[in-house]
C-alpha positions in Angstrom: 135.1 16.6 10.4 136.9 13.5 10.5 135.2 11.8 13.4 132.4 10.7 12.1 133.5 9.2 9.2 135.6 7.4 11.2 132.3 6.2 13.6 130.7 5.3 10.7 134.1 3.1 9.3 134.5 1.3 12.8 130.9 1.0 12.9 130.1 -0.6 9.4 133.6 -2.5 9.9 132.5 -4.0 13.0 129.3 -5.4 11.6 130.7 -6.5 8.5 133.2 -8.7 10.4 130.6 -10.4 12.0 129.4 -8.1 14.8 128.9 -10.6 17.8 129.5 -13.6 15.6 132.4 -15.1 13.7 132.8 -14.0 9.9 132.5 -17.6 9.2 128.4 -17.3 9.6 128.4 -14.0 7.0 127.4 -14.7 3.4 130.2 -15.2 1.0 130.7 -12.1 -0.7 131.0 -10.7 3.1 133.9 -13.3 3.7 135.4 -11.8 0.4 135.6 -8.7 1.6 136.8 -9.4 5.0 139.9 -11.6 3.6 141.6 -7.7 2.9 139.7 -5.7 5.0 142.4 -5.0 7.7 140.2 -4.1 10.7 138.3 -7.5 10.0 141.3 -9.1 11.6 141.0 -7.0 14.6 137.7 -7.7 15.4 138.2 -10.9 14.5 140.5 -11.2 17.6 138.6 -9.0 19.8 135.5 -11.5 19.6 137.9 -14.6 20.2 139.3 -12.9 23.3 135.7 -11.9 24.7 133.6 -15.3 23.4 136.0 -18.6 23.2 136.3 -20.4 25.8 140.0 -21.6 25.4 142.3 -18.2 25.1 144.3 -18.1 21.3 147.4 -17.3 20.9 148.0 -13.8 21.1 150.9 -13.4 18.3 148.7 -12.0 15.5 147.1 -9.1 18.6 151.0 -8.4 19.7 151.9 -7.8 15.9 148.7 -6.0 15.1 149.5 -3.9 18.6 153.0 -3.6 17.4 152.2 -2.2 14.0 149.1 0.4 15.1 151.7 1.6 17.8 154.4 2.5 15.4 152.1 4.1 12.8 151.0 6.2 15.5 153.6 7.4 16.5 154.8 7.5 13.1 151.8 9.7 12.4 152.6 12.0 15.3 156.5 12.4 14.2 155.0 13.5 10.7 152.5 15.7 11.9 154.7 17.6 14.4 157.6 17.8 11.9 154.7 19.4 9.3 153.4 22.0 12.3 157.5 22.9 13.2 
């Protein structure tokens, strides 16, 4: 039940960051919505690791890695301490 709402999230998220190109060649109101759109940043990343040719710095990718693997396991403490 949840799964494909999530697929289609990802999905339109991906494309509305830009897909294959950068979110600076979106229309404006696209830009808008991508300034607080949080998985807009991770794509964002994701295309400068797979398409520039000089590597950026990784700090925002370690904090963003950081953060999803805390609310994870966040998420997992909560749910088991709900199902106990």
């Amino acid at each position: 039940m949840l799964q494909p709402l999530l697929v289609v999230t990802v999905a339109g998220s991906f494309f509305a960051s830009g897909g294959y190109s950068s979110v600076a060649t979106l229309p404006p109101f696209v830009q808008q919505f991508n300034t607080f759109w949080p998985l807009a940043y991770a794509f964002e990343m994701i295309q400068a690791l797979l398409f520039d040719p000089i590597m950026p710095s990784l700090n925002n990718f370690l904090v963003g890695l950081v953060t999803g693997c805390v609310l994870a396991v966040g998420f997992g403490v909560w749910r088991m301490w709900k199902i106990l």
